[in-house]
N, C-alpha and C positions, 0 to 999 in steps of 0.2 A: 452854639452848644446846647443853650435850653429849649431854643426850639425843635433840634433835631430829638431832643430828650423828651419833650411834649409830646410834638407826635410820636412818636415812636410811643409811648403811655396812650396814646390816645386808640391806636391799632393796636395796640395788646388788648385794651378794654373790649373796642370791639368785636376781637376776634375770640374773647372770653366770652361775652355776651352771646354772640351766635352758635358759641360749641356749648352752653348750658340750655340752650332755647331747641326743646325735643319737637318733634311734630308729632309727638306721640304722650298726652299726657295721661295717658290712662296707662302704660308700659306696666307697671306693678301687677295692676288688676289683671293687665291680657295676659300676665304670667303665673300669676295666682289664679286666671282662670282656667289656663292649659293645663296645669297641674292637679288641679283639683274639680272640675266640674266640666271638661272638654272628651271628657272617657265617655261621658252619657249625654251631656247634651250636643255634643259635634263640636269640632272646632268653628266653624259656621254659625252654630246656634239654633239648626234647625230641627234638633232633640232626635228622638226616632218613632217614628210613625205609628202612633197607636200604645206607644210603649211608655215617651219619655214626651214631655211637653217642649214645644221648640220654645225658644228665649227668643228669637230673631222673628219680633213684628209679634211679640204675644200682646194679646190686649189685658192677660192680666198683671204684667209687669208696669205698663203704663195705668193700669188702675187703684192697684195695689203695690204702690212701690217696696214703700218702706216693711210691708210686710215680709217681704224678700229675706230681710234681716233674719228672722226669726226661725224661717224656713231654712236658708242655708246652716244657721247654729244648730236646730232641735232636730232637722228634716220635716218630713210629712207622712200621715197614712193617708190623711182624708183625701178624698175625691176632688180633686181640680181640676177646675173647665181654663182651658186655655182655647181661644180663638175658635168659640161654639165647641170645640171638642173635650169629652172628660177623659181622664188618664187617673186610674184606680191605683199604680204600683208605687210603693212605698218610696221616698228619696228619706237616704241615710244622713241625719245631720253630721255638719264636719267641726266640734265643738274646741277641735286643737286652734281655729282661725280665730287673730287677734280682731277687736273689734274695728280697728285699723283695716284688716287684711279684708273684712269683711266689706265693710265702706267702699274699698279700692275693687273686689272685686265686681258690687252693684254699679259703679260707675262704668265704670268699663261696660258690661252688658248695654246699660242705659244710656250708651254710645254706639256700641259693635253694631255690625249688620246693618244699618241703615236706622237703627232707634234710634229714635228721639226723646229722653223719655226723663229727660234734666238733669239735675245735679242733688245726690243727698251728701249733708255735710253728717260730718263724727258724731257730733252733739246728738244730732237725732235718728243716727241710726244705735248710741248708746241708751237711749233712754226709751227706743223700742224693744231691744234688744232686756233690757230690766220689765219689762213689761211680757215678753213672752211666755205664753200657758206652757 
């Protein structure tokens, strides 16, 4: 009886452990990206041609991560070179996103499309985010 009741605990666990185990840990972000930054930059990421800066393989994403921060909260007017190219038109900051929301959705990006472009935690995307002009 206890051993059938062992296993039996033992296949629950595992079968709990593999239905929590996503293959997708960035899910929050790719949905808080669809929602809020997938209208102008593509769902792809490859922005619109002369318009809008691509995300997917921009080098100033990998160079300026954590500025991201800042940009998504306040937006931008200045001029940004993304991958040799400048793009003049303003992006509207989106300041309802919690700094959470904002975290998950730089992760994501610095995952999607083939980036590579690592990991920012909360801590310092909040104490950039206290620091934006």
């Amino acid at each position: 009886m206890y051993l059938k009741l062992s296993i039996f605990s033992i296949i629950i666990g595992v079968l709990a452990f593999l239905i929590s185990c996503d293959s997708n840990p960035y899910k929050q972000g790719a949905i808080l990206y669809e929602n809020f930054c997938a209208s102008c930059h593509m769902e792809d990421g490859v922005g619109l041609e002369g318009l809008i800066p691509p995300l997917a393989g921009a080098d100033y994403l990998k160079n300026a991560n954590l500025q991201t921060t800042c940009i998504i909260r306040k937006g931008i007017s200045d001029t940004i070179t993304v991958n040799g190219r400048q793009y003049t038109d303003p992006m509207a900051g989106i300041p309802q996103l919690s700094d959470f929301e904002i975290t998950n959705i730089i992760n994501y990006i610095n995952q999607a499309w083939g980036n590579d472009f690592g990991y920012v935690k909360l801590e310092d995307v909040r104490e950039t985010l206290e620091n934006c002009r």
